[in-house]
C-alpha positions as CSV (number, residue, x, y, z in Angstrom):
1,X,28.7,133.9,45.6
2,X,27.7,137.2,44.1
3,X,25.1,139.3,45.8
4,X,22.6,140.6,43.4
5,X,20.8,143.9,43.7
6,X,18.2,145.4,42.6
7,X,19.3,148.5,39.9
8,X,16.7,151.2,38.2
9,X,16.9,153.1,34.9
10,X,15.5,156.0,34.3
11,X,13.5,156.1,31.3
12,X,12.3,158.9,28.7
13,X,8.7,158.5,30.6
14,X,9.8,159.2,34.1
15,X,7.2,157.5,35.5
16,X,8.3,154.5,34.0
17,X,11.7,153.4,35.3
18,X,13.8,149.9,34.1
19,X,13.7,147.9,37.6
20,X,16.0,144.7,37.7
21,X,14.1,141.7,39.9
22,X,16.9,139.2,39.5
23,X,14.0,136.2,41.2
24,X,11.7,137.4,38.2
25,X,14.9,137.4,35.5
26,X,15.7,133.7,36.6
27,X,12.1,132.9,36.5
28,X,11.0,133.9,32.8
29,X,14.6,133.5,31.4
30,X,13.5,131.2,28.8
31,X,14.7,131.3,25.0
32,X,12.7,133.0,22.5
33,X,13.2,135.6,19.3
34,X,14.4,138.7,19.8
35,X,11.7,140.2,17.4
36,X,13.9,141.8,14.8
37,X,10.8,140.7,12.4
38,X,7.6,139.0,12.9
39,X,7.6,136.6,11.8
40,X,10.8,135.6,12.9
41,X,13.1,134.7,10.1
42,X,12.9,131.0,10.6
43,X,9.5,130.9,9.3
44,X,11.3,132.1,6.5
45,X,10.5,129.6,3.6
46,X,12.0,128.6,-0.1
47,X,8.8,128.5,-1.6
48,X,9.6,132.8,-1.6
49,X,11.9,133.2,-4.2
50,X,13.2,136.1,-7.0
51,X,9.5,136.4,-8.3
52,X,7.9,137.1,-4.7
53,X,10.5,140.3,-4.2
54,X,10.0,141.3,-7.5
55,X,6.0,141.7,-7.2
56,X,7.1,143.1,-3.5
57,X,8.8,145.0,-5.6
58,X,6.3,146.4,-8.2
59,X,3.2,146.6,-5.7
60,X,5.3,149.1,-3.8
61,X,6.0,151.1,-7.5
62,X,2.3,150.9,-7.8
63,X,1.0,151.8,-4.4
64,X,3.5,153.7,-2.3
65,X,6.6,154.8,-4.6
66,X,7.7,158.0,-2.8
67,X,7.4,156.7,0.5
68,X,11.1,156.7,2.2
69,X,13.5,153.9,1.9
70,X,15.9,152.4,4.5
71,X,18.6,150.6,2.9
72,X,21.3,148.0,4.2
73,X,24.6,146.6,2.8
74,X,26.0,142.9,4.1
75,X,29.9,143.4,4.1
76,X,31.0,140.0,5.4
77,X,34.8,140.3,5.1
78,X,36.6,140.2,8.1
79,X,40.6,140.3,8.5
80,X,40.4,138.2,12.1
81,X,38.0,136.1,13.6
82,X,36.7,136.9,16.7
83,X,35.3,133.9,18.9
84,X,31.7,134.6,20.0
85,X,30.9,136.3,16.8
86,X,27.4,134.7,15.1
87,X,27.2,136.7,12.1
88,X,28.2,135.6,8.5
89,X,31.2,136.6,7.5
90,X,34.4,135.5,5.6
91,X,37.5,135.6,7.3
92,X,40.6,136.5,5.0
93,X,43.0,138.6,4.5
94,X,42.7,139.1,0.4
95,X,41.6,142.6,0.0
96,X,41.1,141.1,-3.9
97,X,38.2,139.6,-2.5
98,X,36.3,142.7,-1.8
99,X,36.6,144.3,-5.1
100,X,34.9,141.0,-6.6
101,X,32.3,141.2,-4.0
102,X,31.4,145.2,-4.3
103,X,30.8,144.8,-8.4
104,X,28.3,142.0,-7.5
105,X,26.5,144.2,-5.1
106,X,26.5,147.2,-7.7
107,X,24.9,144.4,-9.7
108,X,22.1,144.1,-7.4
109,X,21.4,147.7,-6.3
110,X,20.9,147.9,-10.4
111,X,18.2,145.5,-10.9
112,X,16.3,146.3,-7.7
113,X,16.6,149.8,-8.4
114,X,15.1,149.2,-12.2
115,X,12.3,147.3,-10.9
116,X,11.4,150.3,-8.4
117,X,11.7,152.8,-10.7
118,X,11.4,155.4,-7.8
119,X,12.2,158.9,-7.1
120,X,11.6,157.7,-3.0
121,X,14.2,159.6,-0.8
122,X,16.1,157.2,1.0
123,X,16.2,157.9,5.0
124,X,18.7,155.9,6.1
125,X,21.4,153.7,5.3
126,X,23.3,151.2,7.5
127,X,26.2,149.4,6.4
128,X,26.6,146.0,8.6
129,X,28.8,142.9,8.9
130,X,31.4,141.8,8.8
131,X,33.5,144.3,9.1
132,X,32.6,147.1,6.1
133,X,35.8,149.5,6.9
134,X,36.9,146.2,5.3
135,X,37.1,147.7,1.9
136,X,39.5,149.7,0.1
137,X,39.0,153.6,-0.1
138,X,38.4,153.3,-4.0
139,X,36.0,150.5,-3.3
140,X,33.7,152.4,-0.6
141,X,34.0,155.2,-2.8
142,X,32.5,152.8,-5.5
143,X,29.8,151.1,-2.7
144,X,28.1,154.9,-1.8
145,X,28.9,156.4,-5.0
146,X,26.6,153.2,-6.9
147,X,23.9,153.7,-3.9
148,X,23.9,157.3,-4.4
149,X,23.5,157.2,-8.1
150,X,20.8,154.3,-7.9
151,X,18.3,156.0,-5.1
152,X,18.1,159.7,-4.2
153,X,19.5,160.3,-0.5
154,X,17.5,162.8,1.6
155,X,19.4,165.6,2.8
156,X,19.1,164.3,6.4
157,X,19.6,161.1,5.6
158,X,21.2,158.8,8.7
159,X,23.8,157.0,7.5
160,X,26.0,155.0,9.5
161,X,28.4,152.1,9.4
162,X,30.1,149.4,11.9
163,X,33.8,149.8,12.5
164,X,36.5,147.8,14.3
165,X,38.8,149.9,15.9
166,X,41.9,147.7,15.7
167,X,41.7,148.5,11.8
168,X,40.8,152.6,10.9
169,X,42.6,154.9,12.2
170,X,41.6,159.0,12.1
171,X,42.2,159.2,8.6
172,X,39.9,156.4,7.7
173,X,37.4,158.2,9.8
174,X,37.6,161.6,8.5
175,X,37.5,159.8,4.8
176,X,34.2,158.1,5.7
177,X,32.9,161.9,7.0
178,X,33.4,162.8,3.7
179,X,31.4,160.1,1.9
180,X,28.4,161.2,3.9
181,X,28.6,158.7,6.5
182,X,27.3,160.7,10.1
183,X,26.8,157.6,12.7
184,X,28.8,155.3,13.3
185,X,29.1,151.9,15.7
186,X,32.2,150.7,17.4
187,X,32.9,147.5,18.7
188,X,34.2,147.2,22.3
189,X,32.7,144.0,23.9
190,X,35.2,144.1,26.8
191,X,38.3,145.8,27.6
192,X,39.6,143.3,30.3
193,X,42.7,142.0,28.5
194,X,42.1,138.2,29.5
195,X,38.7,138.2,28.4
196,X,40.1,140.0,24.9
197,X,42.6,137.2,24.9
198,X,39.7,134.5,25.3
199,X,37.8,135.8,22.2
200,X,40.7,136.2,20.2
201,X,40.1,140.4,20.5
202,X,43.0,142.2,21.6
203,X,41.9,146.0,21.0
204,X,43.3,148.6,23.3
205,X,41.3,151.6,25.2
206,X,43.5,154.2,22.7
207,X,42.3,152.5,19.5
208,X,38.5,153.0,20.8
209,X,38.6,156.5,22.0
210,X,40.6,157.7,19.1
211,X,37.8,156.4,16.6
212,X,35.1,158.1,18.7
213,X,36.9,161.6,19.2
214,X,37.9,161.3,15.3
215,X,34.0,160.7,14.5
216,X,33.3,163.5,16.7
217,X,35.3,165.7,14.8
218,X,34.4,164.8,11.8
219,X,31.0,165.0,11.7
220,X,29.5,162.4,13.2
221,X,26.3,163.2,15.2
222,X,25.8,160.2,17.0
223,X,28.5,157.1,18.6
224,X,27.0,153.9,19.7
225,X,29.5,151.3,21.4
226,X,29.2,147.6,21.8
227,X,29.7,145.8,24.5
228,X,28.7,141.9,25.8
229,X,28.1,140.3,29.1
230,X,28.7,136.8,29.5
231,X,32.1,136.3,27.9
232,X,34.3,133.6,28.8
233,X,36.8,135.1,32.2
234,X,34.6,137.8,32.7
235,X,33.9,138.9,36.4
236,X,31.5,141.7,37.6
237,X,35.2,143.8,38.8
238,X,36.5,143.1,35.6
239,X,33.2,144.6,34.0
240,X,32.6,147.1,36.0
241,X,36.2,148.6,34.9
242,X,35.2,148.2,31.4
243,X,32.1,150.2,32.1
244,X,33.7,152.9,33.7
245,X,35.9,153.3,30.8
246,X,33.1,153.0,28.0
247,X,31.1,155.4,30.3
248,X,34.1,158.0,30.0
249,X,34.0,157.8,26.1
250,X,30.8,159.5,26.2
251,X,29.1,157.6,23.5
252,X,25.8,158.6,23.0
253,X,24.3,154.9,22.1
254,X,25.4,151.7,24.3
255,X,24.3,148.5,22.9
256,X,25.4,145.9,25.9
257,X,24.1,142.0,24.7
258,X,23.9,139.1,26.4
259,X,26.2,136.2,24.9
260,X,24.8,133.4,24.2
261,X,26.9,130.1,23.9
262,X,25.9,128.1,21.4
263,X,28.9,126.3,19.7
264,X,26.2,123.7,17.6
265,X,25.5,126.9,15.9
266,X,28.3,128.6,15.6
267,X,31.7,126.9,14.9
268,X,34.0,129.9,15.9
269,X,32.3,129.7,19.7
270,X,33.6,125.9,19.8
271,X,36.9,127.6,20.7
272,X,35.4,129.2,23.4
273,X,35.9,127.2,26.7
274,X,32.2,126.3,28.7
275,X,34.3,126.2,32.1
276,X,35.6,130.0,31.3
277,X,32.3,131.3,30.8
278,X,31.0,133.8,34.0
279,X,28.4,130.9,35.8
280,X,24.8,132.4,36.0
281,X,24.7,134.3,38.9
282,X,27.6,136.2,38.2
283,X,26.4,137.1,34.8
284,X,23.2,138.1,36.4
285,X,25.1,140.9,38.8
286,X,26.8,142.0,35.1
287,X,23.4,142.8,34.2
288,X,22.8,144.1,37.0
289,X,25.5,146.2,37.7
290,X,25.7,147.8,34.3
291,X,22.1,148.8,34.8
292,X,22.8,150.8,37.8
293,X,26.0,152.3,36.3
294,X,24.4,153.7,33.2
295,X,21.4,154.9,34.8
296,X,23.7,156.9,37.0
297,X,26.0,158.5,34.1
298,X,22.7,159.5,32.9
299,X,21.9,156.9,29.9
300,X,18.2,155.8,29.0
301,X,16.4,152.3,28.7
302,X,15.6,152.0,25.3
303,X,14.7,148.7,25.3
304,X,16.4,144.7,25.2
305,X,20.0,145.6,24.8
306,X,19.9,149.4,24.0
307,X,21.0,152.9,26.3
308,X,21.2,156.1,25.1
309,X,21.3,159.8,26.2
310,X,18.1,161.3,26.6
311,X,19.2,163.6,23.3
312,X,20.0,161.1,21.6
313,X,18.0,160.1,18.3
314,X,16.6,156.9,19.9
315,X,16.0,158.4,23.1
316,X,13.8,161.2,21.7
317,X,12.0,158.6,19.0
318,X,10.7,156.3,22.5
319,X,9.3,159.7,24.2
320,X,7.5,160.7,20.4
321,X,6.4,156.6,20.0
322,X,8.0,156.5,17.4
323,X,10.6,153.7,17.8
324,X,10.7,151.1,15.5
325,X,12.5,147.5,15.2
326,X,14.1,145.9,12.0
327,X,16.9,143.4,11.5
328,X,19.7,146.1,13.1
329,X,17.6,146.4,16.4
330,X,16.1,149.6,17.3
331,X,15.8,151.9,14.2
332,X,14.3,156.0,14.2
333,X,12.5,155.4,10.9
334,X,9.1,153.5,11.3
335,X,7.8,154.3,7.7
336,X,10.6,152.8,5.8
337,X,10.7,149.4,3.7
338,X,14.2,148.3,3.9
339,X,15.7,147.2,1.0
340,X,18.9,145.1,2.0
341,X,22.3,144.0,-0.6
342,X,24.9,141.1,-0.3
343,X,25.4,138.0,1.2
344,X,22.8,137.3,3.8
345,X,20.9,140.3,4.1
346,X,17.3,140.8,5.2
347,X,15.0,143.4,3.8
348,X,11.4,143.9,4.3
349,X,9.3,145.5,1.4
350,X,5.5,146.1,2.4
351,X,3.9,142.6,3.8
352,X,7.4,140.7,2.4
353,X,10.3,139.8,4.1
354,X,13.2,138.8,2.1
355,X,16.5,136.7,3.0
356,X,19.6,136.7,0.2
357,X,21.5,133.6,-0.1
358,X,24.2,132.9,2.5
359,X,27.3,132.0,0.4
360,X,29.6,134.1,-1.9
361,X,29.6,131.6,-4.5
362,X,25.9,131.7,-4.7
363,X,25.4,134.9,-4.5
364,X,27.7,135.1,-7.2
365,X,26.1,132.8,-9.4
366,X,22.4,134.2,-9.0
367,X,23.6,137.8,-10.4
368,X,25.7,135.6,-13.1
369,X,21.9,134.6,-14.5
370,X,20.6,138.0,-13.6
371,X,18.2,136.8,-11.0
372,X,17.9,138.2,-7.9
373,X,20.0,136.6,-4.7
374,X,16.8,136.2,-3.0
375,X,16.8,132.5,-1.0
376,X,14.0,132.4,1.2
377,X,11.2,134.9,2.6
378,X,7.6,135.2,3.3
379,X,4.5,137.2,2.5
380,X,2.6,138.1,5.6
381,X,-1.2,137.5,6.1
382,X,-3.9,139.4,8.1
383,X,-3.0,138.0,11.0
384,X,0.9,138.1,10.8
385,X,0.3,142.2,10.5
386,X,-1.8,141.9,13.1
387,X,0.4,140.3,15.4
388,X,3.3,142.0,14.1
389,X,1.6,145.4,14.9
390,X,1.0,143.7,18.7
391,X,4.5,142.6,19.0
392,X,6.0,145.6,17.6
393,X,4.5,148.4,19.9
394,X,5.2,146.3,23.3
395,X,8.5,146.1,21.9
396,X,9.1,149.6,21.4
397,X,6.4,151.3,23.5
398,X,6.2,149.1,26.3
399,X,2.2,149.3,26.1
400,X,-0.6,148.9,24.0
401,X,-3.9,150.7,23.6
402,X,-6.4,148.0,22.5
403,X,-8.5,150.4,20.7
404,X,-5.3,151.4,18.7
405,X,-5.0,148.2,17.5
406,X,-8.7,147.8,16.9
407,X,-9.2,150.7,14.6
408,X,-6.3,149.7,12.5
409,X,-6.9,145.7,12.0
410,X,-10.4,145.9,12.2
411,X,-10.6,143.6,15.3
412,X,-12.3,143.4,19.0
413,X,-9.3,142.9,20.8
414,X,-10.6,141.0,23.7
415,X,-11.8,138.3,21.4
416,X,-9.2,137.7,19.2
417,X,-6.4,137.2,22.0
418,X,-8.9,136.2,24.1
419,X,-5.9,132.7,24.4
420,X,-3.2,135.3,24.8
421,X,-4.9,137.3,27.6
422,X,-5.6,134.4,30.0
423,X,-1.8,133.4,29.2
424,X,-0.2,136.6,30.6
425,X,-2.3,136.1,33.8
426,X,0.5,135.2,35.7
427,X,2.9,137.6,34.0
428,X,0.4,139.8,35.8
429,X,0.3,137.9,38.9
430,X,4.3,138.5,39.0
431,X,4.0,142.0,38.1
432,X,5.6,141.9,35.0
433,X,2.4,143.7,32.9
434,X,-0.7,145.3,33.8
435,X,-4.1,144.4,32.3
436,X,-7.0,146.6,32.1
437,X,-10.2,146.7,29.8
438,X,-8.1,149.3,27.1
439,X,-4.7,148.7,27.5
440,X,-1.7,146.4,28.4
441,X,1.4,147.6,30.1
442,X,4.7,146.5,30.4
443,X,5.6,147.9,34.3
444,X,9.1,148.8,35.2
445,X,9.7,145.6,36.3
446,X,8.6,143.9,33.1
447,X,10.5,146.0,30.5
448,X,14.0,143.1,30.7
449,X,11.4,140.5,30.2
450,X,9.6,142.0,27.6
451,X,10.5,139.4,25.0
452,X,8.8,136.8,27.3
453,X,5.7,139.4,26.9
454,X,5.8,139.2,23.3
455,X,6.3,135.7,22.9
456,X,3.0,135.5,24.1
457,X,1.4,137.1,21.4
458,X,3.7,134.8,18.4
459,X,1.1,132.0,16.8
460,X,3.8,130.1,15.2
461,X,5.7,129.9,18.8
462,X,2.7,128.4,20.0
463,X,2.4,126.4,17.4
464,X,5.7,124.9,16.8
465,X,6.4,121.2,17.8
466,X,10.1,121.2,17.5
467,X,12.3,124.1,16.0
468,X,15.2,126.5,16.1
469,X,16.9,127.2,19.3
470,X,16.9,130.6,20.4
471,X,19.2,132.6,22.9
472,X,17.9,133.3,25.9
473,X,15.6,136.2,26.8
474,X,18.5,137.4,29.1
């Protein structure tokens, strides 16, 4: 049996630190969104189609056309499946494919661009998948060069993209420094070599650090890494190793999620063996163990699954209040409607949220009639930006000033969650928040759980008879 301890983070707000109670963590480990949107994307509906983004669209020309833009690119090709992956994606190994797919995505950056009609700078752009160093030189050439013509970049513009290792080499890198790009994400996951094996990974410690030292040198001003807890033959040693190698990388971002097992879902996890999986406790003293690790080489708790350096972009947006989450996690740019291209992409444009169709064919034959590849959504009412407002600063703040939320909504906070108040009583009781007559805080022991915090405040969770399984909180 694996002992637990108890680990603490330093946070931006010193007073504040990240404390792991494993007895609370088993407690209030329950399923439940992560809060990428609220609300969440599975009260998504059909009855938003084309027309809905398009009046998004236009109300945005009409009432807020130079505010910034965030922009995101679905690149779904991959040349190798890897096991736990839930995204969407295409496995294959025709680069011909690519090519197709980039002309229909210049198709789409067209008409949503024409309907804007906007001289907004852009602020950031994230290209996600997938696996976007997927494409051809010529055809990311093609991908920025269409973005770039379609919407004016700010000159401090974030732009970053995801990258395997096992597939760029310095080169690739220094070519992608060119095309603007200045942050970049690498997948690690694990470097134990049987749990690589496991989830059909193999990528070696080299590959990694010559991607990072290669962004470094090129440009790049910030390096997040990826890692996950829970894999199948993973053991806290085995971890631990990985995190003292990750740790020497010196990125300045660590993303480190929890996997969640859920083949029903998923088909590529059905290849994943249930008896290889870490059991509970031990992936408990992961958890707890890389707490402890990266609070000692120095790495802040931003929040759910994210570390960075107290320099770092993220970091310094937490200590200004200024963090913000969309569909890629934590983001620097609270102001921004994100506007989001290709299969399966998300975007959110003023009280919309927008989800494309999930198939190439489809997506395909939508930009055939020149409609927009827009499959589902939903436009938000008073009390979704209410509670989206709630959500969102626990999430990112870890507090929330009632009279804040009062001024803005027009509200008296104590009646209208009156419900949601007497529900976190025992939250309270187990010293996961504080409640006083102004505020609500998530305490240091709280901040892992704070997804159980928010939940409290969701109406359609509450609501919901029967629905979508989530992962767990941790």
């Amino acid at each position: 049996m694996t002992t637990l301890k108890s680990g603490v983070l330093a946070t931006p707000q010193a007073a504040a630190p990240l404390a792991f109670d494993p007895d609370l963590v088993r407690k209030y480990d329950h399923a439940g969104p992560r809060y990428t949107s609220y609300p969440t994307a599975d009260r998504f509906h059909e009855a938003f189609g084309p027309a809905d983004y398009v009046q998004a669209l236009i109300t945005r020309r009409e009432t807020r056309p130079h505010d910034p833009l965030s922009l995101y690119v679905h690149v779904p090709f991959c040349n190798t499946l890897c096991f736990y992956c839930a995204c969407n994606k295409v496995i294959t190994k025709d680069h011909g494919r690519s090519a197709k797919y980039i002309r229909y995505v210049a198709r789409e950056i067209d008409i949503v661009s024409s309907i804007l009609e906007s001289d907004a700078p852009v602020a950031q752009l994230h290209l996600g998948g997938g696996t976007p160093t997927f494409l051809a030189r010529d055809e990311m050439s093609s991908l920025i060069g269409h973005l770039r013509g379609a919407f004016p970049f700010a000159p401090d513009a974030e732009v970053s993209i995801e990258v395997d290792p096992r597939k760029v080499d310095a080169a690739t890198i220094a070519f992608l420094g060119s095309l603007g790009f200045n942050r970049i994400s690498v997948g690690v996951q694990d470097f134990d070599p049987d749990v690589q094996k496991a989830v059909n990974r193999i990528q070696s410690e080299d590959e990694t650090r010559t991607v990072i030292e290669s962004a470094r040198a090129n440009g790049f001003v910030s390096v997040n890494t990826d890692l996950i807890y829970g894999l199948p033959k993973q053991t806290v040693a085995g971890f631990s190793r990985t995190l003292d190698r990750v740790i020497a990388l010196s990125p300045d971002r660590i993303a480190l999620y929890s996997y969640a097992h859920v083949p029903h879902l998923f088909k590529p996890q059905r290849r994943i063996l249930l008896e290889e999986l870490p059991p509970p406790a031990d992936k408990l003293a992961i958890l707890s163990l890389a707490i402890e690790k990266l609070g000692a080489a120095g790495y802040v708790y931003i929040g759910m699954d994210h570390f960075a350096k107290p320099g770092d972009e993220l970091a310094r947006a937490q200590a200004d209040r200024k963090l913000h989450r969309n569909f890629q996690g934590y983001s620097t740019k609270p102001d921004c409607d994100l506007l989001a291209f290709g299969i399966s992409a998300i975007g959110k444009v003023g009280a919309a949220y927008t989800a494309n169709v999930k198939t190439l064919d489809d997506y395909y034959a939508r930009l055939d009639a020149q409609t927009l590849p827009v499959m589902r959504g939903v436009t938000l009412d008073a009390d979704d930006l209410l509670r989206r407002d709630v959500i969102q600063k626990l999430m990112c703040n870890f507090d929330l000033d009632f009279g804040e939320v009062e001024r803005a909504h027009g509200i008296r906070f104590a009646e209208t969650f009156a419900p949601e108040l007497a529900a976190l009583a025992p939250l309270a009781a187990d010293g996961l928040v504080e409640i006083d007559a102004n505020a609500i805080r998530v305490t240091a022991r709280g901040r892992l759980l704070v997804r159980t915090v928010a939940m409290t405040f969701d109406r359609y969770l509450r609501e919901r008879r029967q629905g979508p399984q989530y992962s767990k909180v941790i």
